[in-house]
mmCIF file as Biopython writes it, N, C-alpha, C and O atoms, coordinates in Angstrom:
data_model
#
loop_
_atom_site.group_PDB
_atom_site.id
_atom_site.type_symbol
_atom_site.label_atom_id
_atom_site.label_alt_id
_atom_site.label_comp_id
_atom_site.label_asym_id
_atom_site.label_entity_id
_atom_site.label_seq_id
_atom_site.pdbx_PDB_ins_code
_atom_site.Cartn_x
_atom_site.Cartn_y
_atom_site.Cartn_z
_atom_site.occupancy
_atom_site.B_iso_or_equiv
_atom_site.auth_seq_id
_atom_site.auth_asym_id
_atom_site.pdbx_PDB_model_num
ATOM 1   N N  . UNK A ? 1  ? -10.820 13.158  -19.129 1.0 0.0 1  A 1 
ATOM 2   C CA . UNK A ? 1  ? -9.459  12.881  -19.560 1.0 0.0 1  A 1 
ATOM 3   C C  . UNK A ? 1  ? -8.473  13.074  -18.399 1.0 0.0 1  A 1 
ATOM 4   O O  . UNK A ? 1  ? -7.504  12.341  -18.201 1.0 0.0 1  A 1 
ATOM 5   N N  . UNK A ? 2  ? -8.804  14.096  -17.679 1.0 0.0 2  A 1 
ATOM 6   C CA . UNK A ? 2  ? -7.719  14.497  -16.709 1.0 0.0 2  A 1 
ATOM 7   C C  . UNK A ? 2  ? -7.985  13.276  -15.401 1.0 0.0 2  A 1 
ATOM 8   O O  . UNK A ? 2  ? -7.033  12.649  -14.937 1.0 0.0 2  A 1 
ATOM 9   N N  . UNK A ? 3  ? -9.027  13.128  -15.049 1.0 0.0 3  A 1 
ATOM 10  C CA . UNK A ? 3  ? -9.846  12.386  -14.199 1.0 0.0 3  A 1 
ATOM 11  C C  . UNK A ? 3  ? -8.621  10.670  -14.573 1.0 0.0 3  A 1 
ATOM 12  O O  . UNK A ? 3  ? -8.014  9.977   -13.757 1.0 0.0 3  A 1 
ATOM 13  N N  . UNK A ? 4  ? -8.699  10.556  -15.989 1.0 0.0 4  A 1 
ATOM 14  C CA . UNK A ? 4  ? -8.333  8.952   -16.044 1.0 0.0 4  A 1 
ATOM 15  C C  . UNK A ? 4  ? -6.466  9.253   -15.371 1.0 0.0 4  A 1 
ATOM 16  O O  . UNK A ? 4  ? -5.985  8.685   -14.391 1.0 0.0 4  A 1 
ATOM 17  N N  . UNK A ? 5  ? -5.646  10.449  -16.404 1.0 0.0 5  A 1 
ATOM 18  C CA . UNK A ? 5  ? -4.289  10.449  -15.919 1.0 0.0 5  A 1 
ATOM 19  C C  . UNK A ? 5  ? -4.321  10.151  -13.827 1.0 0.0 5  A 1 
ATOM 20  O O  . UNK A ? 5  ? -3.468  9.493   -13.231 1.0 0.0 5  A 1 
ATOM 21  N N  . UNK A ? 6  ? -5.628  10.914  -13.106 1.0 0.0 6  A 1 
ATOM 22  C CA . UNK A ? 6  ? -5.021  11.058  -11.860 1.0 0.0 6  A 1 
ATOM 23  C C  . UNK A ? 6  ? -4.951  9.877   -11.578 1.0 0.0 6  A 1 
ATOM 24  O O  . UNK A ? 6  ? -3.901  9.469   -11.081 1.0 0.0 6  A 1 
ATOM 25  N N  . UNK A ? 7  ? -6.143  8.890   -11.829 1.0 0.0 7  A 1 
ATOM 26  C CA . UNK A ? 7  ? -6.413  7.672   -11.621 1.0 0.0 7  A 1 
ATOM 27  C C  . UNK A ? 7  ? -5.051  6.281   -12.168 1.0 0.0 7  A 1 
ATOM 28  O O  . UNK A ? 7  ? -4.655  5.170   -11.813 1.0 0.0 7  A 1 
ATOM 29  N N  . UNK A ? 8  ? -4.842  7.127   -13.021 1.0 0.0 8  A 1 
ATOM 30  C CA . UNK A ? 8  ? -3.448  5.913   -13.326 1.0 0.0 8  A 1 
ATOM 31  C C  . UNK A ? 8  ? -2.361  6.331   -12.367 1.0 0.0 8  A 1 
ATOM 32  O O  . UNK A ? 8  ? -1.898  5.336   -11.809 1.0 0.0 8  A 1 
ATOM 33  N N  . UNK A ? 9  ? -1.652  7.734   -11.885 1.0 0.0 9  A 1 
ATOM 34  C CA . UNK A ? 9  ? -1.073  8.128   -10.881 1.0 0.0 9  A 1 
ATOM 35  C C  . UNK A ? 9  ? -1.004  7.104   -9.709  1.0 0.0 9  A 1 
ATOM 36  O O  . UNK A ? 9  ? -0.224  6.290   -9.215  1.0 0.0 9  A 1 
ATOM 37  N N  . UNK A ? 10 ? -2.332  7.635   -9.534  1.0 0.0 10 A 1 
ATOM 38  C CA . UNK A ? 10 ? -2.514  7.259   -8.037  1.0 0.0 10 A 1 
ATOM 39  C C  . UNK A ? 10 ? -2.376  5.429   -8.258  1.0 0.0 10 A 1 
ATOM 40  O O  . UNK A ? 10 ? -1.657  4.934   -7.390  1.0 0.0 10 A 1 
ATOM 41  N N  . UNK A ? 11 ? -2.812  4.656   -9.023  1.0 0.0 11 A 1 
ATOM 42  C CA . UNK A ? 11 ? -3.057  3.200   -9.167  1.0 0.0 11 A 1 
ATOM 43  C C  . UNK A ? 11 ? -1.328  2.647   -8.658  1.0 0.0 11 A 1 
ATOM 44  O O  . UNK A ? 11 ? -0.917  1.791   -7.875  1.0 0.0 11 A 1 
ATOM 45  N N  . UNK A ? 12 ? -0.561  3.812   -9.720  1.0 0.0 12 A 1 
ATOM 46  C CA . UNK A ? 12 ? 1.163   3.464   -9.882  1.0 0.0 12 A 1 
ATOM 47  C C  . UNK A ? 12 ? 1.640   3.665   -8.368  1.0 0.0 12 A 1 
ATOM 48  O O  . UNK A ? 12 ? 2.553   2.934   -7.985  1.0 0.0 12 A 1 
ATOM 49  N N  . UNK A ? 13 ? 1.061   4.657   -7.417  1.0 0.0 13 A 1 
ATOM 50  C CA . UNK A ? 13 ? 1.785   4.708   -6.238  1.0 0.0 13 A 1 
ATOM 51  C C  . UNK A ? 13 ? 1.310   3.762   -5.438  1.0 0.0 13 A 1 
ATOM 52  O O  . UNK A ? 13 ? 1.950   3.062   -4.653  1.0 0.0 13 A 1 
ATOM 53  N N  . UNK A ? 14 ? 0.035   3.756   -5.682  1.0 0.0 14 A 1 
ATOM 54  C CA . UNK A ? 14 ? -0.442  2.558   -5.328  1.0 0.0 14 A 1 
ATOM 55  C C  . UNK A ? 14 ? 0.166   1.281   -5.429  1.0 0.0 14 A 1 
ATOM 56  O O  . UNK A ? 14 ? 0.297   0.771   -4.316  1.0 0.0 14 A 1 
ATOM 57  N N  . UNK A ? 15 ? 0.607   0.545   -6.410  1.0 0.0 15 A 1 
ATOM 58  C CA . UNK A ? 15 ? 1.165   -0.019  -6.514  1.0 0.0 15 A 1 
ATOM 59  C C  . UNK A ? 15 ? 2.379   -0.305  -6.090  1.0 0.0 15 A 1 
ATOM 60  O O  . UNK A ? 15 ? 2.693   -1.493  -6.019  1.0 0.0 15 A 1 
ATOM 61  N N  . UNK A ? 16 ? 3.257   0.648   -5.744  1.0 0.0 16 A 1 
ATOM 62  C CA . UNK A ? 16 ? 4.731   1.229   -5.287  1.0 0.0 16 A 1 
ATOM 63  C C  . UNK A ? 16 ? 4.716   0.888   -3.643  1.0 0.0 16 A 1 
ATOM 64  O O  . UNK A ? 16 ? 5.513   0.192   -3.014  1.0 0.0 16 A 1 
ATOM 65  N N  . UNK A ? 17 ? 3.466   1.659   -3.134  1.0 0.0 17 A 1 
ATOM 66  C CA . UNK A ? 17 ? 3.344   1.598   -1.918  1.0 0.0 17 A 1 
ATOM 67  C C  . UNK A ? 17 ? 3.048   0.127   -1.007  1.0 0.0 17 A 1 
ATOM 68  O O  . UNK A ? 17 ? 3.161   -0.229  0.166   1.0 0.0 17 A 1 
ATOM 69  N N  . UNK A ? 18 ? 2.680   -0.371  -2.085  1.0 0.0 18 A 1 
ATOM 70  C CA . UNK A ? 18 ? 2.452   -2.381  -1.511  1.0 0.0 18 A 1 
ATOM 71  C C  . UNK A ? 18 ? 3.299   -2.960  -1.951  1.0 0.0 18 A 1 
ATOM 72  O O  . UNK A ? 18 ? 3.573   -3.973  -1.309  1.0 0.0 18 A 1 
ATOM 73  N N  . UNK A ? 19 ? 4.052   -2.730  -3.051  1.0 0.0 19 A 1 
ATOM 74  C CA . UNK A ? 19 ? 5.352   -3.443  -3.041  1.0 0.0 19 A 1 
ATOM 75  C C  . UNK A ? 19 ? 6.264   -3.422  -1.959  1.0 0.0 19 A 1 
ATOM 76  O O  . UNK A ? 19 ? 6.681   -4.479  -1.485  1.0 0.0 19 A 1 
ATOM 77  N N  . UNK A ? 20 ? 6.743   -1.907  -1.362  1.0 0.0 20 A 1 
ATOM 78  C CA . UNK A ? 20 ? 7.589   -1.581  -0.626  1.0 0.0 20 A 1 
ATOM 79  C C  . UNK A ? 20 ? 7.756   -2.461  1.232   1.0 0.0 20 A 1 
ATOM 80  O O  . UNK A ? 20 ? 8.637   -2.907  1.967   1.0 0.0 20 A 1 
ATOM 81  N N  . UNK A ? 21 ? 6.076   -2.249  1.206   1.0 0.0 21 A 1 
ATOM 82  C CA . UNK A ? 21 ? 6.104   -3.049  2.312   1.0 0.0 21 A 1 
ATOM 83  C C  . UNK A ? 21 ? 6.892   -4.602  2.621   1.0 0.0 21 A 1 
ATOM 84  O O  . UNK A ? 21 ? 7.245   -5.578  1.958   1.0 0.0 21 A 1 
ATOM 85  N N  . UNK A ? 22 ? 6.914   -4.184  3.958   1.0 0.0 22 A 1 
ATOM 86  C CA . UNK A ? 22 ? 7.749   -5.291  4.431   1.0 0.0 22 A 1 
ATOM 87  C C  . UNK A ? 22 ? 7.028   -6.537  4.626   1.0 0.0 22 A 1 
ATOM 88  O O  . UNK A ? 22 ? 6.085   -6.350  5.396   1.0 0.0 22 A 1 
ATOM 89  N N  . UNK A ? 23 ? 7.122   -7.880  4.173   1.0 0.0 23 A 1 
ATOM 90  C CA . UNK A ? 23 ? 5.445   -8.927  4.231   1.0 0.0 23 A 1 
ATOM 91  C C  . UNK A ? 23 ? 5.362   -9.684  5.722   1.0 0.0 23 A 1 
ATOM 92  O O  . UNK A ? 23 ? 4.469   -10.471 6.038   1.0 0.0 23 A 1 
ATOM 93  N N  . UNK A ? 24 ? 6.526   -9.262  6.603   1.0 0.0 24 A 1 
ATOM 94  C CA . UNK A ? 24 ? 7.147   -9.718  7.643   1.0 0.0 24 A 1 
ATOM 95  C C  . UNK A ? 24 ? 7.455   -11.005 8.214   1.0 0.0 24 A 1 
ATOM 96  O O  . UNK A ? 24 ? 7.347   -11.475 9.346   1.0 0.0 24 A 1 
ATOM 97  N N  . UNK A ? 25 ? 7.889   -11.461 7.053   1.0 0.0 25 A 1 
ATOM 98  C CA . UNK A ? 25 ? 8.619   -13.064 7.235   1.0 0.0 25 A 1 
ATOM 99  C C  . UNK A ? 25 ? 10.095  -12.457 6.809   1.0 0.0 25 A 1 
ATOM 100 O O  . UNK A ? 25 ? 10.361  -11.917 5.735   1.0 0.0 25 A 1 
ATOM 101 N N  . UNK A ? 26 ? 10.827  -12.641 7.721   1.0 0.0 26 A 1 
ATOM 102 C CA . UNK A ? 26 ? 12.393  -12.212 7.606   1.0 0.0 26 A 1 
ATOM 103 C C  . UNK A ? 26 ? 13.287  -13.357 7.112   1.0 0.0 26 A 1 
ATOM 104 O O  . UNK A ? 26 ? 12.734  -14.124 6.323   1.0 0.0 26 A 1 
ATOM 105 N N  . UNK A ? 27 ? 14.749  -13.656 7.472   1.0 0.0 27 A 1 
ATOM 106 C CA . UNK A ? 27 ? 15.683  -14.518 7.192   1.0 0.0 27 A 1 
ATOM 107 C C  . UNK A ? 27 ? 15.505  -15.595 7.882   1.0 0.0 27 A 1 
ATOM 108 O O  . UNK A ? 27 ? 15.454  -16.771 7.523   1.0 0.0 27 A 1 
ATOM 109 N N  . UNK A ? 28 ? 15.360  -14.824 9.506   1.0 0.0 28 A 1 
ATOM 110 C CA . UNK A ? 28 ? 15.572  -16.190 10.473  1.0 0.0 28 A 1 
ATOM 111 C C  . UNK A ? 28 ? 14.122  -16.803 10.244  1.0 0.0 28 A 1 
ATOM 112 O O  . UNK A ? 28 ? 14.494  -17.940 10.532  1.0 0.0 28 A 1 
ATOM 113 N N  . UNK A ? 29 ? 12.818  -16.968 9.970   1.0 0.0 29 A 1 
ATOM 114 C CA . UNK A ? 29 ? 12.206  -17.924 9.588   1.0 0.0 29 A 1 
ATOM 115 C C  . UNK A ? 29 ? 12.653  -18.914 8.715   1.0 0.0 29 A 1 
ATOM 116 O O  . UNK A ? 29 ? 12.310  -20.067 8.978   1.0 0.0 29 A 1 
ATOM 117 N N  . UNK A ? 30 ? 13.760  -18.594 7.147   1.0 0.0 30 A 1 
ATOM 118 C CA . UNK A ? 30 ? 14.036  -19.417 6.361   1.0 0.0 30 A 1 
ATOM 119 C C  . UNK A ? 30 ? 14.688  -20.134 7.154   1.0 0.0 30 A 1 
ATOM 120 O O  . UNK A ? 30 ? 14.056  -21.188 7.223   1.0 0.0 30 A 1 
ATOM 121 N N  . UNK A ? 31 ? 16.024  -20.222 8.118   1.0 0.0 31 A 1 
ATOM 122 C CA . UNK A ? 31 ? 16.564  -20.891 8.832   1.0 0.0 31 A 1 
ATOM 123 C C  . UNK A ? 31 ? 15.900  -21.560 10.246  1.0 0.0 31 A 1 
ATOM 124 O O  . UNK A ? 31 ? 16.637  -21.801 11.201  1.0 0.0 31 A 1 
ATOM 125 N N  . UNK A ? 32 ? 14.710  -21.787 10.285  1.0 0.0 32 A 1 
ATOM 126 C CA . UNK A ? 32 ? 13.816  -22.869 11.084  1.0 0.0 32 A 1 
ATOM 127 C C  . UNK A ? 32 ? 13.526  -21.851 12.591  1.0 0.0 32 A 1 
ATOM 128 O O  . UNK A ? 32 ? 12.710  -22.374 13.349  1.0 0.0 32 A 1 
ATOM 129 N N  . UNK A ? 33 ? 14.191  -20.281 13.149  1.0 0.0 33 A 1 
ATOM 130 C CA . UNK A ? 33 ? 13.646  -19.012 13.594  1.0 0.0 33 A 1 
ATOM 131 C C  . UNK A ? 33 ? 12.124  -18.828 13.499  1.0 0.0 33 A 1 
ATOM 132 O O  . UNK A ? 33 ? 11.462  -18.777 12.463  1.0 0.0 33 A 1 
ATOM 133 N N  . UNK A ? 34 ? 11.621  -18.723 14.953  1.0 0.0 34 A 1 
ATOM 134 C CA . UNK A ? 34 ? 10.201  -18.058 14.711  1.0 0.0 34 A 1 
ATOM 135 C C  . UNK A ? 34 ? 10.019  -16.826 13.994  1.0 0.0 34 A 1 
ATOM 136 O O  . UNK A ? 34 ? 10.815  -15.945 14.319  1.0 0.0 34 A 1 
ATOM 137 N N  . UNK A ? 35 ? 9.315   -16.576 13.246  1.0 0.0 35 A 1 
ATOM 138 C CA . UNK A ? 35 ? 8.836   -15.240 13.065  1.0 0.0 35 A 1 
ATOM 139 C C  . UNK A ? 35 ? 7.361   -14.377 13.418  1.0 0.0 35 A 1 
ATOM 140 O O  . UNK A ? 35 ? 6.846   -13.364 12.945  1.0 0.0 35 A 1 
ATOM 141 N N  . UNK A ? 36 ? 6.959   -15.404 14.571  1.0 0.0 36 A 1 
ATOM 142 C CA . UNK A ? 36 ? 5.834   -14.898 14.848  1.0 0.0 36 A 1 
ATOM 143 C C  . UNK A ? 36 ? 5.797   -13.374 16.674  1.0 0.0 36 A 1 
ATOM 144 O O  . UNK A ? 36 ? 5.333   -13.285 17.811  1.0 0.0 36 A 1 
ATOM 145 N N  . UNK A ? 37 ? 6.321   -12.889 16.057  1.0 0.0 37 A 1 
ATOM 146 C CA . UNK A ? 37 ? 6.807   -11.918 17.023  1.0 0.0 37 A 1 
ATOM 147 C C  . UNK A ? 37 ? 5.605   -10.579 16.609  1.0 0.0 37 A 1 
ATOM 148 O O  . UNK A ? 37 ? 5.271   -10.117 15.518  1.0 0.0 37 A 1 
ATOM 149 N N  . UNK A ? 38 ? 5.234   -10.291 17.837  1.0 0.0 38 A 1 
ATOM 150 C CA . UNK A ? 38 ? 4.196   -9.036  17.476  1.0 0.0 38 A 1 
ATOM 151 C C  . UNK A ? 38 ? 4.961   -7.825  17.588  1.0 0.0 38 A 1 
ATOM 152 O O  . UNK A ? 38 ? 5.658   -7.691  18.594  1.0 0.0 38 A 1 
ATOM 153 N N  . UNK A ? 39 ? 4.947   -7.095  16.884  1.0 0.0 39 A 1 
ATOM 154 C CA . UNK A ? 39 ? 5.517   -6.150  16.737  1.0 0.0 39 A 1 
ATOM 155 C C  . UNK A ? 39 ? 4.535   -5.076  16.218  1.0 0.0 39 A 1 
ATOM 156 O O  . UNK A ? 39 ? 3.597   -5.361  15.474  1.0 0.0 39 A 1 
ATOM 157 N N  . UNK A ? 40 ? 4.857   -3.559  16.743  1.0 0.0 40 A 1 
ATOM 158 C CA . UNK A ? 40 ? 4.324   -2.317  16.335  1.0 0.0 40 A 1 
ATOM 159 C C  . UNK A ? 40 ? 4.877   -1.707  14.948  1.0 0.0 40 A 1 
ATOM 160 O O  . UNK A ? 40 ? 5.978   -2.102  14.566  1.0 0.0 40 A 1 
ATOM 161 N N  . UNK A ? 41 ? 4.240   -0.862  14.254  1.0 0.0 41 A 1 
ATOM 162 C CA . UNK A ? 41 ? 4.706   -0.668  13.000  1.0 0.0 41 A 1 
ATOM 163 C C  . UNK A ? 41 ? 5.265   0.569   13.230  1.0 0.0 41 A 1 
ATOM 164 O O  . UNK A ? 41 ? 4.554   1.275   13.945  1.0 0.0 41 A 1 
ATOM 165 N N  . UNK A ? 42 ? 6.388   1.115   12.837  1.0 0.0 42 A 1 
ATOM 166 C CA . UNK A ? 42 ? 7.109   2.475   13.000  1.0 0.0 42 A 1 
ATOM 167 C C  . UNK A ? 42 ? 7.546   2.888   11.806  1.0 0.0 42 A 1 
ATOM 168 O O  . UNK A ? 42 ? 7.553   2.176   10.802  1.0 0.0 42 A 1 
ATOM 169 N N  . UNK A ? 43 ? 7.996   4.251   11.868  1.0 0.0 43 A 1 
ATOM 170 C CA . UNK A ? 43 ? 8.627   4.787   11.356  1.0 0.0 43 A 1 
ATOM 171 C C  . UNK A ? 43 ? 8.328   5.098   9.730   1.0 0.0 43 A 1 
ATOM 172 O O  . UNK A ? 43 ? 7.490   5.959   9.460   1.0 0.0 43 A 1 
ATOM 173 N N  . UNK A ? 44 ? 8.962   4.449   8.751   1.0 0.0 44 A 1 
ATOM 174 C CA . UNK A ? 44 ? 8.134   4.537   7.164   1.0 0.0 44 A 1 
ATOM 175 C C  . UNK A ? 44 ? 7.654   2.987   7.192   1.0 0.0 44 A 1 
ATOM 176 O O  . UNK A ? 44 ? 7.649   2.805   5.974   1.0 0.0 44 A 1 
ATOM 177 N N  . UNK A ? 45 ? 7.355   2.072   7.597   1.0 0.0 45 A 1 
ATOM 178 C CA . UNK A ? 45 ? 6.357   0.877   7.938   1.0 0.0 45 A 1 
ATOM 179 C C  . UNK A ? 45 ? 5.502   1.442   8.384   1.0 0.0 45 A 1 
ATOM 180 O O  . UNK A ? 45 ? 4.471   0.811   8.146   1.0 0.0 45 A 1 
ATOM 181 N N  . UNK A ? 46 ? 5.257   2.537   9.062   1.0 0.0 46 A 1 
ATOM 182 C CA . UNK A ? 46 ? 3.846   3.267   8.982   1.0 0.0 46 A 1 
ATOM 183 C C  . UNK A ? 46 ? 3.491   4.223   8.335   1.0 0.0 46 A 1 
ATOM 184 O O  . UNK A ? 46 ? 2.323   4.611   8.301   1.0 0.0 46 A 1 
ATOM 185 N N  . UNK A ? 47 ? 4.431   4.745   7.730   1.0 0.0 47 A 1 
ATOM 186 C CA . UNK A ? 47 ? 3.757   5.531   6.553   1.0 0.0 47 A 1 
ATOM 187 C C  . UNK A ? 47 ? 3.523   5.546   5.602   1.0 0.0 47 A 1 
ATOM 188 O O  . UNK A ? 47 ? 2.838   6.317   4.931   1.0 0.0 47 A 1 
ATOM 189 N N  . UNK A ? 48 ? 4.409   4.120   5.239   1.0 0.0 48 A 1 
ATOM 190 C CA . UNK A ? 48 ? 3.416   3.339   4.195   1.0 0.0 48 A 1 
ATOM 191 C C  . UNK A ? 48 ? 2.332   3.030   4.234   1.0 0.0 48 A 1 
ATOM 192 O O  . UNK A ? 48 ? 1.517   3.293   3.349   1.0 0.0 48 A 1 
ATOM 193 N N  . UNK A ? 49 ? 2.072   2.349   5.364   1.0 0.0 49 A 1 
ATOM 194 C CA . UNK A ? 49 ? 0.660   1.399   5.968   1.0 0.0 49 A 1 
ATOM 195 C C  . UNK A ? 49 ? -0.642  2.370   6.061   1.0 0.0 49 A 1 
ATOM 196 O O  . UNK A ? 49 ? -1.841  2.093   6.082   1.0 0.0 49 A 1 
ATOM 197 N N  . UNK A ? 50 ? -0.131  3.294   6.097   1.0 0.0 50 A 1 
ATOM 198 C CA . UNK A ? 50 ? -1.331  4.556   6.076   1.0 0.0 50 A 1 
ATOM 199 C C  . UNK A ? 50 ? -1.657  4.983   4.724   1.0 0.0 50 A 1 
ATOM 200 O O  . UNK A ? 50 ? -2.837  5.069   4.383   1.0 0.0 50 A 1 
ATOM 201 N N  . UNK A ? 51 ? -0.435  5.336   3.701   1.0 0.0 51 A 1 
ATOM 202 C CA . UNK A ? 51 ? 0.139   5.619   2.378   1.0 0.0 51 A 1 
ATOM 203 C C  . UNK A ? 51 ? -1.041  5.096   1.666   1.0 0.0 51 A 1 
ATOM 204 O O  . UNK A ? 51 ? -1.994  5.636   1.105   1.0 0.0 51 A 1 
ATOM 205 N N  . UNK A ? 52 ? -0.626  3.701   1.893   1.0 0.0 52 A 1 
ATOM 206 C CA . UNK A ? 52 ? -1.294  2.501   1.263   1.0 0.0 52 A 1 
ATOM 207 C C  . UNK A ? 52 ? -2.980  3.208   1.574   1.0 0.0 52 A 1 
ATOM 208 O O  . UNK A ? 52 ? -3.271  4.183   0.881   1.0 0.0 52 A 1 
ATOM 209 N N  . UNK A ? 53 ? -3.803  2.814   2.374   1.0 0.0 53 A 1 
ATOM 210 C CA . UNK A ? 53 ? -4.805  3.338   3.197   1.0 0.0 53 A 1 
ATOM 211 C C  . UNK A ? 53 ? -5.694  4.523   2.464   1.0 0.0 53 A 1 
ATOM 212 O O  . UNK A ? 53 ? -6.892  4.552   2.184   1.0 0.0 53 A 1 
ATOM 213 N N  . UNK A ? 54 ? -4.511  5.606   2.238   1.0 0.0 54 A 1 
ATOM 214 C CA . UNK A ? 54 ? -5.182  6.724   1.587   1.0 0.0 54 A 1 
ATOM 215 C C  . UNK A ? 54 ? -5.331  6.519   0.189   1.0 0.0 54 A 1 
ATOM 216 O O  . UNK A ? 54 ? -6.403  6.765   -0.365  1.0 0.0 54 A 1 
ATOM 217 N N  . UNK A ? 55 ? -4.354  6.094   -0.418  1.0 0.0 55 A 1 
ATOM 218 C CA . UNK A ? 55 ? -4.454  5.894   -2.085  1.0 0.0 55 A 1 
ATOM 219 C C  . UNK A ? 55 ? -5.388  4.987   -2.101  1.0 0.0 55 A 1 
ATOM 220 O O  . UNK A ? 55 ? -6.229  5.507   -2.835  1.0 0.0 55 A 1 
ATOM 221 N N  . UNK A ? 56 ? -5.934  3.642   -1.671  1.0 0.0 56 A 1 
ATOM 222 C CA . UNK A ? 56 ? -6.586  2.874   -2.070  1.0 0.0 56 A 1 
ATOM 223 C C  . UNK A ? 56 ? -7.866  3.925   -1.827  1.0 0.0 56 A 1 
ATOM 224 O O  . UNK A ? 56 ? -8.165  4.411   -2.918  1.0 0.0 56 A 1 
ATOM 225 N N  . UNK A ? 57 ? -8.610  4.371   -0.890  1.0 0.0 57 A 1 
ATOM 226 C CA . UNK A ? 57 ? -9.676  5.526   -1.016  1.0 0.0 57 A 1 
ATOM 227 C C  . UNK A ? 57 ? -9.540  6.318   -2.198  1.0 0.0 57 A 1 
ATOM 228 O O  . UNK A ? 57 ? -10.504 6.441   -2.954  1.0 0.0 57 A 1 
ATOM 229 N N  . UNK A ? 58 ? -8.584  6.797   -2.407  1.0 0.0 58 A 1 
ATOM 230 C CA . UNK A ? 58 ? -8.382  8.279   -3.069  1.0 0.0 58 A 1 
ATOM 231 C C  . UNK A ? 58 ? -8.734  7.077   -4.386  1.0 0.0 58 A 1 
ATOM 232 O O  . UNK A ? 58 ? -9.797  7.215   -4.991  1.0 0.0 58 A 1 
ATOM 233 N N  . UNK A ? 59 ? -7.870  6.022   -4.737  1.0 0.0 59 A 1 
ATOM 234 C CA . UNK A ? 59 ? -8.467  5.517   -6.272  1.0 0.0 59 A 1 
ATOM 235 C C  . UNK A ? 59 ? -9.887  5.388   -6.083  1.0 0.0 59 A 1 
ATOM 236 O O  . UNK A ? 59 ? -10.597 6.122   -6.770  1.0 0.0 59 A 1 
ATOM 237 N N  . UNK A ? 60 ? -10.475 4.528   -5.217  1.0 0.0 60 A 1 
ATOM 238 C CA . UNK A ? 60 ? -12.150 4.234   -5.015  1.0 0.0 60 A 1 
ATOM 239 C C  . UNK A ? 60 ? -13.110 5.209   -5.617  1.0 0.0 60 A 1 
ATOM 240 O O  . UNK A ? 60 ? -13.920 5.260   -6.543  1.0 0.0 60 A 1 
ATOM 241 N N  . UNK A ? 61 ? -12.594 6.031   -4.562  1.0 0.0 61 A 1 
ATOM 242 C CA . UNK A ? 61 ? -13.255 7.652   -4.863  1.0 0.0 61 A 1 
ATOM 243 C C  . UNK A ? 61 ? -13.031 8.183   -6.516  1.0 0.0 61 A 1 
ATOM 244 O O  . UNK A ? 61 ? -14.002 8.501   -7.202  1.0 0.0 61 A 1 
ATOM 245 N N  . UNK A ? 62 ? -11.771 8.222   -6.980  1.0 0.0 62 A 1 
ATOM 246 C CA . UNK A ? 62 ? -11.417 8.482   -8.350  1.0 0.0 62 A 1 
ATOM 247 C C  . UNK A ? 62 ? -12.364 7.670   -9.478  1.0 0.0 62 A 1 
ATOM 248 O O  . UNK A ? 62 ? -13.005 8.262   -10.346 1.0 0.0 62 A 1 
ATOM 249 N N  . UNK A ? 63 ? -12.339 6.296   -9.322  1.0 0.0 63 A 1 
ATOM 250 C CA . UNK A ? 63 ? -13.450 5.273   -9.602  1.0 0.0 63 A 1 
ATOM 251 C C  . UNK A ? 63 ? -14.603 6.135   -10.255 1.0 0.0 63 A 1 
ATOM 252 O O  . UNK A ? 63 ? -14.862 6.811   -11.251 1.0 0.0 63 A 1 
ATOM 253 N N  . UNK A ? 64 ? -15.350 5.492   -8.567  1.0 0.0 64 A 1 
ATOM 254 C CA . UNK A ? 64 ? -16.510 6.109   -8.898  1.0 0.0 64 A 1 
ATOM 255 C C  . UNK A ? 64 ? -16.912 7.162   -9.219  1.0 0.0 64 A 1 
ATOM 256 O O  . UNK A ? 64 ? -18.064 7.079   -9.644  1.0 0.0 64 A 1 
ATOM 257 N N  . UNK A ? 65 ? -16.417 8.388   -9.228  1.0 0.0 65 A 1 
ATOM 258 C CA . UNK A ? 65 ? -16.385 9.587   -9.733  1.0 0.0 65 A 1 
ATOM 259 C C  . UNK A ? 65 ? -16.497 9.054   -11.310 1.0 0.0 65 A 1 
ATOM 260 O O  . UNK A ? 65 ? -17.546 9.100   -11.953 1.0 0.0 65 A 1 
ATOM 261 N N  . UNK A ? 66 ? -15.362 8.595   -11.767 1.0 0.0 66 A 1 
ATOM 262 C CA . UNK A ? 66 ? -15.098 8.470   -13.246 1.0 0.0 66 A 1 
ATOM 263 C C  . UNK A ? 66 ? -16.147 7.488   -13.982 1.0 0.0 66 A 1 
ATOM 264 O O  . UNK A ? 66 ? -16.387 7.664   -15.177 1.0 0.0 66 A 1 
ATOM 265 N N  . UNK A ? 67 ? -16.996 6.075   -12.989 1.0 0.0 67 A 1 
ATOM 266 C CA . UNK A ? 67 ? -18.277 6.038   -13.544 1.0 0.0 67 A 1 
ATOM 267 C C  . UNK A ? 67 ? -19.186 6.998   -13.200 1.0 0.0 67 A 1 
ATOM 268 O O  . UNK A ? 67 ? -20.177 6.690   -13.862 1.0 0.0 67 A 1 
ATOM 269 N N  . UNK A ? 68 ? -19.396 7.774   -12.696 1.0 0.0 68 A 1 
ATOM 270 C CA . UNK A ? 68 ? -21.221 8.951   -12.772 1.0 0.0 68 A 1 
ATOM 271 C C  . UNK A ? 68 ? -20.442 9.728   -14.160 1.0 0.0 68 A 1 
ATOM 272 O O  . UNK A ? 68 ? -21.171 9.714   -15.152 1.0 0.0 68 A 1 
ATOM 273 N N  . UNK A ? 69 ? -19.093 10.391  -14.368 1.0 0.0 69 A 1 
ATOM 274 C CA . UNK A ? 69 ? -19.475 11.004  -15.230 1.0 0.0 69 A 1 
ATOM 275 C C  . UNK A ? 69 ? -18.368 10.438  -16.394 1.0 0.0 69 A 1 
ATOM 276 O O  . UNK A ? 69 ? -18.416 10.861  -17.549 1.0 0.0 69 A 1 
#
């Protein structure tokens, strides 16, 4: 029982945490602007990107745990 609440938790931040991201097509692409610029990820664009990273494990793990028992 407790096992399913963490698993919906984590699914919801999960969820939160891929919304938030940035998909990195900006304005100036709509207006005919490249947007193919490489860029490094900083600041909370990386701590999402990691965010993201750990919750998707941490559900996996939650998962399969919750099929063996």
């Amino acid at each position: 029982m407790i096992l399913n609440i963490i698993q919906i938790i984590i699914s919801i931040l999960l969820i939160l945490a891929i919304l938030l991201q940035n998909r990195g097509a900006g304005l100036g692409s709509a207006f005919g602007g490249e947007g193919n610029i490489y860029r490094t990820k900083r600041g909370a664009e990386k701590f999402l990107y990691f965010a993201t990273i750990i919750l998707v494990i941490a559900f996996m793990v939650t998962a399969f745990i919750n099929i063996i028992f």
